[in-house]
VODRENKOL-920646 format. One record per residue: residue in three letters; chain; x, y, z of N, C-alpha, C, O in turn. Coordinates in Angstrom, 1 decimal. Layout:
<margus>
ALA	A	X	Y	Z	X	Y	Z	X	Y	Z	X	Y	Z;
...
</margus>
This chain:
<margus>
UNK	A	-180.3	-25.8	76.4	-181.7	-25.8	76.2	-182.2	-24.4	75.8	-181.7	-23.4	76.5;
UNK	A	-183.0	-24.2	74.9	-183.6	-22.8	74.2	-184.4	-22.6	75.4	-185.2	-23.4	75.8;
UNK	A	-183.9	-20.9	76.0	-184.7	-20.0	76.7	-186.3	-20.2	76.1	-186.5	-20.2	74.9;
UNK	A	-187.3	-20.2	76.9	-189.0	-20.5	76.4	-189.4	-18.8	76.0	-190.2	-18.5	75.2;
UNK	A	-188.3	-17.8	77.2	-188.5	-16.3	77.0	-187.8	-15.3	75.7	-188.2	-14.5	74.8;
UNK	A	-186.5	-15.9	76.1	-185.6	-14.5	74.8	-185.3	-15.6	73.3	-185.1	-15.4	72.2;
UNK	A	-185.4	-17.1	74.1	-185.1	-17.9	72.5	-183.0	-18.1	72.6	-182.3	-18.6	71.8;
UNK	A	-182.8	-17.6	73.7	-181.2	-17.7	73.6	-180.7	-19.3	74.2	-181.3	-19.8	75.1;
UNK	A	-179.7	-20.0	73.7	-179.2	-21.6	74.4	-178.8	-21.4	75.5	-179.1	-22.2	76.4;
UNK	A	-177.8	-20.3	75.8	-177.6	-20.5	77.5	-178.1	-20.9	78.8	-178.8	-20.0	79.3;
UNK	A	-178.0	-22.0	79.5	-178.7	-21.5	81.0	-178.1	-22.1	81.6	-177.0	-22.5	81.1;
UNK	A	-178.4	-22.4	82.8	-177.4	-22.7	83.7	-178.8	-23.3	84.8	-179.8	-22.7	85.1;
UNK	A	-178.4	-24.8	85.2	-179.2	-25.9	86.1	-179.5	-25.1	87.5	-178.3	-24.9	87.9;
UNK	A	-180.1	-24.8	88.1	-179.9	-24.2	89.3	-180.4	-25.3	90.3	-179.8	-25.4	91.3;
UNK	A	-181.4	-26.1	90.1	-182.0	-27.5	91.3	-182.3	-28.4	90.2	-182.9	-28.0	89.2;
UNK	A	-181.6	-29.8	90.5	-182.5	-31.0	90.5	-183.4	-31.8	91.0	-183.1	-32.3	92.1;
UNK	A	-184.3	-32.2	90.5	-184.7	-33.0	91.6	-185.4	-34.5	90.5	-186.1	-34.3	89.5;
UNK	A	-185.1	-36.0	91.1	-185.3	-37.4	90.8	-187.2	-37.4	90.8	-187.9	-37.0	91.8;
UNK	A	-187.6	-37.8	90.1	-189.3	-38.3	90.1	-189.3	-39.5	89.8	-188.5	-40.1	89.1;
UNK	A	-190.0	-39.8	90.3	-191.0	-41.1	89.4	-189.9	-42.2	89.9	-189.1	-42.8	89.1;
UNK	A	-190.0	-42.3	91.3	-188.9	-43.4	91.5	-187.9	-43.5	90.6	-187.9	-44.4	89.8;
UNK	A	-186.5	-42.2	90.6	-185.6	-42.2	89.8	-185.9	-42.6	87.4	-185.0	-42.6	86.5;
UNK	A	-187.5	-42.8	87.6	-187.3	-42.6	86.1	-187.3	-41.1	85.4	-187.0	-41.1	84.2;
UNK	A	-187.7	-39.8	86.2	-187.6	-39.2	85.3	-186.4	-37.8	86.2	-186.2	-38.2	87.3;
UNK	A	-186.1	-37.1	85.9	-185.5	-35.9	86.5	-186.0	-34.6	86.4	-186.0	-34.1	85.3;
UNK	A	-186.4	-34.3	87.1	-186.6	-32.3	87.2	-185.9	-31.4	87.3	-185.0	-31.3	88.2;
UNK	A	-186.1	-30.4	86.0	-184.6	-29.6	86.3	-184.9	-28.0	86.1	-185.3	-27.5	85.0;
UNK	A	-184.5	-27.3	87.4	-184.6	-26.0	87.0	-183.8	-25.5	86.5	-182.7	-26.0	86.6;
UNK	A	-184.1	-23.9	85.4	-183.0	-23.9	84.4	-182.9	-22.4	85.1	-183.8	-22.2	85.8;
UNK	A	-182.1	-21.3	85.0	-182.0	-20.3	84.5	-181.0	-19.2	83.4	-179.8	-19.0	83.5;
UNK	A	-181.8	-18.9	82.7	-181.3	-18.1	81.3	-180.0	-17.5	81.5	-180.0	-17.5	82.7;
UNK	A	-178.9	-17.1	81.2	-178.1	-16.7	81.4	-177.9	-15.2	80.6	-177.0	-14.5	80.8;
UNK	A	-179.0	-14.9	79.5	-179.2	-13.9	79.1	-180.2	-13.1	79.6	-179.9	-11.9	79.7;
UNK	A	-181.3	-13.4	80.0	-182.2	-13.0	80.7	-182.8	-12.9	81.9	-183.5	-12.0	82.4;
UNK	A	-182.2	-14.1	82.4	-182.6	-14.3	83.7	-183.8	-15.1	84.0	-184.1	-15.2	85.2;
UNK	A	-184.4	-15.7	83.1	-186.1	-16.3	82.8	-185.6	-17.7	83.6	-184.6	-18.5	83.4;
UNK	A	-186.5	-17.8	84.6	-186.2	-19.5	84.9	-187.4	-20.3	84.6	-188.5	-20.1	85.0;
UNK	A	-186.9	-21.3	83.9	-187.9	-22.3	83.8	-187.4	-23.8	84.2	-186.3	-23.9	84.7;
UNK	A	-188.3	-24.9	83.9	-188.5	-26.1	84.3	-188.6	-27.3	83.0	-189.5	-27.4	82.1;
UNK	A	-187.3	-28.2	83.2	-187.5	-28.7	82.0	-187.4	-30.3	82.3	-186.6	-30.5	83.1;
UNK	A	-187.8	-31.0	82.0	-187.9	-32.7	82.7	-187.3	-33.5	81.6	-187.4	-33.4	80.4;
UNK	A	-186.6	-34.4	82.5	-185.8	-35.6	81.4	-186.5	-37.2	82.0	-186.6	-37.6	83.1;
UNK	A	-186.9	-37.7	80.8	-187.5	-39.0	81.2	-186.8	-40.5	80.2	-186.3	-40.5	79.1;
UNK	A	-186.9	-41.4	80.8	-186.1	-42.3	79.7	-187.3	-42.5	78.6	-188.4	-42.4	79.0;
UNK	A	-187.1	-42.8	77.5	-187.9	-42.9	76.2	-188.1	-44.6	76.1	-187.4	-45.2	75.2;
UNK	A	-188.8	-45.1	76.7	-189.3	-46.8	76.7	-190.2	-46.8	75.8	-191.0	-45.9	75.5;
UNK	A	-189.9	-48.2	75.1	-191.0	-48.7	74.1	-192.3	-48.3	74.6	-192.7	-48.4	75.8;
UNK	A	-193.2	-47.8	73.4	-194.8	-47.4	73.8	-195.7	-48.8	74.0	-195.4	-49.7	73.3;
UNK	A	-196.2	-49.0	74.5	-197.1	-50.5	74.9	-198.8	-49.7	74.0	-198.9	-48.5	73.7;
UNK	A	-199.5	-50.5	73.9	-200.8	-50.7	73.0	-201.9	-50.8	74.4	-201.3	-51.1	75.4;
UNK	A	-203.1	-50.6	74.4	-204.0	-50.4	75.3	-205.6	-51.0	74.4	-206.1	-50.6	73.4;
UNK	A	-205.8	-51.5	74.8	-207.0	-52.3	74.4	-207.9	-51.8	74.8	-208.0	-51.8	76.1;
UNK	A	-208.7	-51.2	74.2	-209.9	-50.9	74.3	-211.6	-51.5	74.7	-211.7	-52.7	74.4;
UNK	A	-212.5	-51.2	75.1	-213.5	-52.2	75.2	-214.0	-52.6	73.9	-214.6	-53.6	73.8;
UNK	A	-213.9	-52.0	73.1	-214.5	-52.5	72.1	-213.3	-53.6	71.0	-213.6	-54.2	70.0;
UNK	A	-212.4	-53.4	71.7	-211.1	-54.5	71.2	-210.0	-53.7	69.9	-209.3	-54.2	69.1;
UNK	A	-210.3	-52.3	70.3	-209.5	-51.4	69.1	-208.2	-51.5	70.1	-208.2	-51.7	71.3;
UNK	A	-206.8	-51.4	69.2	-205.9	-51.2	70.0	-205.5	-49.7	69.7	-205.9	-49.1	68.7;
UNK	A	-204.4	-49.0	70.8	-204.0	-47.8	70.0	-202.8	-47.4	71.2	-203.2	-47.7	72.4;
UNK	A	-201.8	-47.0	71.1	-200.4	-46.3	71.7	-200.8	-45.8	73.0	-201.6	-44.9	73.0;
UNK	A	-200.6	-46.2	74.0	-200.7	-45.6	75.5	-200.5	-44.1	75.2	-199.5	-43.7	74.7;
UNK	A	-201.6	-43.2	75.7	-201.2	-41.6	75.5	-201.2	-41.1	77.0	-202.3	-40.7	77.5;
UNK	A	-200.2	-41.0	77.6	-200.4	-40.5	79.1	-201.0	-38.8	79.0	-201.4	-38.3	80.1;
UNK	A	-201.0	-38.2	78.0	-202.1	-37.4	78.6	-203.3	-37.3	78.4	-203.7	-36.3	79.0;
UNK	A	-204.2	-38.2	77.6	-205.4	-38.7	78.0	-205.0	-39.5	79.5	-205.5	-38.6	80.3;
UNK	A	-204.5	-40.3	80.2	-204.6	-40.6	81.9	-204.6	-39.0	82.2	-205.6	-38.6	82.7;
UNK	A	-203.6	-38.2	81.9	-203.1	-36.3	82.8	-204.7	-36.2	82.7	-205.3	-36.3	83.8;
UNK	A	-205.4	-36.1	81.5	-206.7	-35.4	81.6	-207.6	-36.0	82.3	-208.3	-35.3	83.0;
UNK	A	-207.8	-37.0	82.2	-208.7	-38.0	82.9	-208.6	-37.4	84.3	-209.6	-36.9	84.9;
UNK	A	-207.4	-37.6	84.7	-207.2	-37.3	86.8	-207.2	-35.9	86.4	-207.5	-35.1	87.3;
UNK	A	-207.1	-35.5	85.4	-207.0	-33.8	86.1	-207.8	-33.2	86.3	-207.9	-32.2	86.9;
UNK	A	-209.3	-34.2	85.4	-210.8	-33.6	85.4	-211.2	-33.6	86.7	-211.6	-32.7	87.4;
UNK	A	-210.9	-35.2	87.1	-211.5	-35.6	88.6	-210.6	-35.2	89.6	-210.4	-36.1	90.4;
UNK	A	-210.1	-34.3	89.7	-209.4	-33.4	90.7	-209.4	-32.2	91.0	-208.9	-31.6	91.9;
UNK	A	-210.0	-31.8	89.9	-210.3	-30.2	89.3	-211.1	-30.1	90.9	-211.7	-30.8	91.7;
UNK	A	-210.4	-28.4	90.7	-210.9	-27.6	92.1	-211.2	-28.8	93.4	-212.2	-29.0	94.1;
UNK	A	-209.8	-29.6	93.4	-210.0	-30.6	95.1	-208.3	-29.2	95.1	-207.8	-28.3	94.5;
UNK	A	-208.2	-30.4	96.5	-206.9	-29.4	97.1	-205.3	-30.5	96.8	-204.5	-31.0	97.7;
UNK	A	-205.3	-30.6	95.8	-204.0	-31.0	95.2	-202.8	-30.5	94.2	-203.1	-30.4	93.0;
UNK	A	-202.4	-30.5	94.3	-200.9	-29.5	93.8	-200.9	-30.4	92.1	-201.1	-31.5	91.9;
UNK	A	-200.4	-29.4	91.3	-199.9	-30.2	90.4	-198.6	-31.4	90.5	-198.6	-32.3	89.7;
UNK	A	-197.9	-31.2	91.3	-197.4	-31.8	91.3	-197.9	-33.0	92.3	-197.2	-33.9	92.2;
UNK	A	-198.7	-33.1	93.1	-198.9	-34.4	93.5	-199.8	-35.7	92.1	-199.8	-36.8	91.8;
UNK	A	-200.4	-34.2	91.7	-201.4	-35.2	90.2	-200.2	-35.5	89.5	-200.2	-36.6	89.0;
UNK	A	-199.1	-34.7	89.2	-197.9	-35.5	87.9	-197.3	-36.9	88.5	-197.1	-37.9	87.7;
UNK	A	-196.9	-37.1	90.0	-196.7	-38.0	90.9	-197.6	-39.3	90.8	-197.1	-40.5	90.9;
UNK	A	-199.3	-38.9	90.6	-200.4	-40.0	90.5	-200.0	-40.8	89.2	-199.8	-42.0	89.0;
UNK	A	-199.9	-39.7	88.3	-199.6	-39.7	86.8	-198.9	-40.9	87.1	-199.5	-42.0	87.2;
UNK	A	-197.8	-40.9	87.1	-196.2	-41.5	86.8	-196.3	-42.7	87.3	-196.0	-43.8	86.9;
UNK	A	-197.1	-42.4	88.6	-197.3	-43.9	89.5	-198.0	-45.3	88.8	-197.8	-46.5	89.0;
UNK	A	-199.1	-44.4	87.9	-200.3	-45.2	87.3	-199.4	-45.7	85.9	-199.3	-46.9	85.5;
UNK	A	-198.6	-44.6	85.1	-198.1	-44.9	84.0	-197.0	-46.4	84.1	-196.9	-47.3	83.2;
UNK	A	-196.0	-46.3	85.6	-194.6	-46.7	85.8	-195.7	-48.4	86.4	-195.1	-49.5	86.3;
UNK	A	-196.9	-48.4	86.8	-197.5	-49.8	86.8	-198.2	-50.4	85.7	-198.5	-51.6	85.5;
UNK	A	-198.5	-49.7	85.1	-199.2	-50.3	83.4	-198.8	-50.7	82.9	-199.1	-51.8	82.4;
UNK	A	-197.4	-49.8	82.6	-195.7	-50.2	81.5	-195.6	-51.7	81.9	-195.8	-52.7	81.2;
UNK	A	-195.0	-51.6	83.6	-194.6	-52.9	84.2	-195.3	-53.9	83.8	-194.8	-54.9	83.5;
UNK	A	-197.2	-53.7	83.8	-197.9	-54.6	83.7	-197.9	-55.3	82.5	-198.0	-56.6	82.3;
UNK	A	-197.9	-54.3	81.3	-197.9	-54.6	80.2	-196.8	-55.2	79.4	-197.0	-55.5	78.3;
UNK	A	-195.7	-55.4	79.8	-194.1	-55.6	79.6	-194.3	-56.9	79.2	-193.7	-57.0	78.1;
UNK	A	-195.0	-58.1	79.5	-195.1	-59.6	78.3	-195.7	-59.3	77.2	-195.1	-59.5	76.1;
UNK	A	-197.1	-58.6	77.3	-197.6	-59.0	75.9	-197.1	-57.4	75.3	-197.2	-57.3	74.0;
UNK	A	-196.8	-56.5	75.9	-196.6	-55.5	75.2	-198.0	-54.5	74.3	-198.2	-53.8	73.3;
UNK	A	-199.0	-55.2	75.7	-200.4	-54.5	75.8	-200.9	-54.2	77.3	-200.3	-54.7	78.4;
UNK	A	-201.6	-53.6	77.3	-202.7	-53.6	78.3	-204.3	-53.4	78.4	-204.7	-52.3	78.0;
UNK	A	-205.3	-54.4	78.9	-206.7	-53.7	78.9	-206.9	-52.2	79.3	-206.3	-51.8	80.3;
UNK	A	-207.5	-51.7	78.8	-207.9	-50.2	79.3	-208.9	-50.4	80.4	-209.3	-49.4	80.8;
UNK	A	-209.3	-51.2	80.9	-210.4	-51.5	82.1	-208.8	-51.5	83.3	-208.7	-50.7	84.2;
UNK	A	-207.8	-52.8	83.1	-206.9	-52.4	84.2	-206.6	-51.4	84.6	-206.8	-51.1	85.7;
UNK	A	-205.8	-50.2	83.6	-205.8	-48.3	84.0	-207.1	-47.5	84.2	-207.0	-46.3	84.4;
UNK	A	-208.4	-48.2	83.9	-209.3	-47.7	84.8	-209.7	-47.8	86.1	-210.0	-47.0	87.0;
UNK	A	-209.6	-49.5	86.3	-209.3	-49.8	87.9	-208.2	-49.0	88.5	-208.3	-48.3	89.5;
UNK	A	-207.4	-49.0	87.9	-206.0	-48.9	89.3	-206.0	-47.5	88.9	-205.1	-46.9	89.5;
UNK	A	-206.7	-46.6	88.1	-207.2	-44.9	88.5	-208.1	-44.8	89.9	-208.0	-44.0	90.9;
UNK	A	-208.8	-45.7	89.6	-210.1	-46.1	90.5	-209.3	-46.1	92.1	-209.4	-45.3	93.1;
UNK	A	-208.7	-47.2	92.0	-207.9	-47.6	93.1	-207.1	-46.5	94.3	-207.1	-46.3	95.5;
UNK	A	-206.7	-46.1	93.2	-205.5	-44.9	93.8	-206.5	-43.2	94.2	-206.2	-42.6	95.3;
UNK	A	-207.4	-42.8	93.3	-208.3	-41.9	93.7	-208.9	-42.4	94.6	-209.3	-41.4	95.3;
UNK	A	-209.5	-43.8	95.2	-210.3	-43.8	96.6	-209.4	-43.6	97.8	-209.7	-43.1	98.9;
UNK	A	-208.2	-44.2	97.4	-207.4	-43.5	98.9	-207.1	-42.0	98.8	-207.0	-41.5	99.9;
UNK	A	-206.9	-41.1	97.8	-206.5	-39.9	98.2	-208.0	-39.3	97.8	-208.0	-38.2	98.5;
UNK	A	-209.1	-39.4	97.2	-210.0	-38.0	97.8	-211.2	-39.1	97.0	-211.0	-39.8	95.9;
UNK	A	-212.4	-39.1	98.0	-213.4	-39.4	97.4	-214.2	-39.4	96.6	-214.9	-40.3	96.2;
UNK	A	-214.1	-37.2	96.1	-215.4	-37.0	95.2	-214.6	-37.3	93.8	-215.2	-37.4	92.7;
UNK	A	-213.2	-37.3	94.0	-212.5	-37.5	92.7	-212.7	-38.8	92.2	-212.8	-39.0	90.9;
UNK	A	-212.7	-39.9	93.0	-213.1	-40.9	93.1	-214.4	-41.6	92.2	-214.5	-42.5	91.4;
UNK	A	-215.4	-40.6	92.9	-217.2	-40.4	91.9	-216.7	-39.9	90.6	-216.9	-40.5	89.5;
UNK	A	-216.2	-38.6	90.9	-216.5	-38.1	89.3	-215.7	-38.7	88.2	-215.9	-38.5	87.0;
UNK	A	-214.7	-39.8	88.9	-213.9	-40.5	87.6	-214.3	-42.1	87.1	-213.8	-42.8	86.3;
UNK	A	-215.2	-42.3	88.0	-216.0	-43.4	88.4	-217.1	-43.2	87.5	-217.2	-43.9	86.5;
UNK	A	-218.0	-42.0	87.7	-219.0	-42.0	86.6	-218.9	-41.8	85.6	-220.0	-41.5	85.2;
UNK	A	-218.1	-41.6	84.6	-216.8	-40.9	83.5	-216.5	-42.8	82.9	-217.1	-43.2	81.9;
UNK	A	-215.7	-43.3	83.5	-215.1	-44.2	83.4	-216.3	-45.8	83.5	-216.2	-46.6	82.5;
UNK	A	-217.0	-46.1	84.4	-218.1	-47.0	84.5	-219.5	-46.0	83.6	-220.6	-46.4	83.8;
UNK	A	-219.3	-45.1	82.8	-220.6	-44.8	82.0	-222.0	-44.1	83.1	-222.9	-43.7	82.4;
UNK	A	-222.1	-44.0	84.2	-223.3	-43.9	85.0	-224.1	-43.2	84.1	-223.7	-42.3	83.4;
UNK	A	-225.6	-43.5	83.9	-227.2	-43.2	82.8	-227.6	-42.6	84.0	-228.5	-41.8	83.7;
UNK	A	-227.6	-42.6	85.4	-229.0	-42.1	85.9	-228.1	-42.2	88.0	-227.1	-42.7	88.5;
UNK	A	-229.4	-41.1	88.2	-228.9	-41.3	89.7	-228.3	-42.5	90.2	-227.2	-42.7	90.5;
UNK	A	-229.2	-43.3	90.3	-229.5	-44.8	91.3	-227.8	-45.0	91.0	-227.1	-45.1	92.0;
UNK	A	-227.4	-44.9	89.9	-225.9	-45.4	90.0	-224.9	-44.6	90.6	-223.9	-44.9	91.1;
UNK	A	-225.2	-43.7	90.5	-224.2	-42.6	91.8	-224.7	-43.2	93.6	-223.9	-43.8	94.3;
UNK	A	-225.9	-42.8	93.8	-226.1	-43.3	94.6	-225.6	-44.8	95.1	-225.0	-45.0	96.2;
UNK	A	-225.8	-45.6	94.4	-225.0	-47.1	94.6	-223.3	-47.0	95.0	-222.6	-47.4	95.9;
UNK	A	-223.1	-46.1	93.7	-221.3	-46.1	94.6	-221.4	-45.2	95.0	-220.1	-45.3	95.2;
UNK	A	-221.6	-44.0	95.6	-221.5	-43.1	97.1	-221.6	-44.3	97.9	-220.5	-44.6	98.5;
UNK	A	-222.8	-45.2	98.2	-223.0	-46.2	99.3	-222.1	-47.2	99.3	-221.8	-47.8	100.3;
UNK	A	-221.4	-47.5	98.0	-220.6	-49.0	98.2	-219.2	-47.8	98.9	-218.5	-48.5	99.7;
UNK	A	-218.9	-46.9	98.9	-217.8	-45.8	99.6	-218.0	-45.9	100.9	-217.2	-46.4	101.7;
UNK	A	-218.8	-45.6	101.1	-219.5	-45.8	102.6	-219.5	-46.5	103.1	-219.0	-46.4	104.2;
UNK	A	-219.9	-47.5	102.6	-219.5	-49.2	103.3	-218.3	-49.8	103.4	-218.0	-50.8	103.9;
UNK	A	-217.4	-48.9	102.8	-215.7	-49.4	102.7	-215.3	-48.9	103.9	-214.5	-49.5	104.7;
UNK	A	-215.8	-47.8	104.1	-215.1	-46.9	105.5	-215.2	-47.3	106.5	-214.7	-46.7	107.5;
</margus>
């Protein structure tokens, strides 16, 4: 693998480590010319699945529109990148699955089960991807889901 620092092929694996329930691998590298260590990931390459839109456009699952989506509504909470790449993988490795007959999925199901998974780990992440995602025009609807949060607890 090309050094990202000097541009030289040498390096040498120093840690692995398994993600994504064994689909993808993490691997630290270091340069053998420079010493630069970096981080390079291997994932299996599966057929892309189609995502249905509300308006019924189809278009290629792009996981980093989901990266951006959670990364907005997590922005400045207390989560590590790597717990958000973990969210990531979890939401991607159930959509794939879900989508595996028709070789689609509604874009409302990966907005639920964003929905889903942000109310158990932090609540305002929760709102801000909630009003993002359901459209909110005006207070009354923040206010409604802060209260329907509240009533869950």
């Amino acid at each position: 693998m090309r050094c990202p620092h000097c541009g030289t092929m040498e390096d040498k694996v120093i840690d692995s480590r398994t993600l994504a329930n064994g689909a993808a691998i993490r691997r630290r590298r270091e340069c053998v010319s420079c010493g630069y260590r970096f981080t390079s990931y291997e994932k299996i390459d599966e057929k892309q699945f189609m995502v249905v839109k509300r308006d019924g456009k189809r278009e290629p699952f792009d996981r980093s529109k989901l990266e951006r989506g959670i990364g907005r509504a997590l922005e400045k909470r207390p989560f590590s990148r790597m717990q958000i790449e973990n969210l990531v993988n979890e939401i991607e490795d159930e959509t794939a699955i879900l989508s595996k007959g028709a070789g689609e999925i509604p874009s409302a199901v990966i907005g639920e089960k964003v929905l889903e998974m942000l109310e158990g780990m932090d609540k305002v992440a929760y709102i801000r991807f909630a009003s993002v995602y359901r459209q909110f025009g005006n207070l009354e609807e923040f206010v409604r889901e802060i209260n329907k949060l509240g009533s869950a607890t």
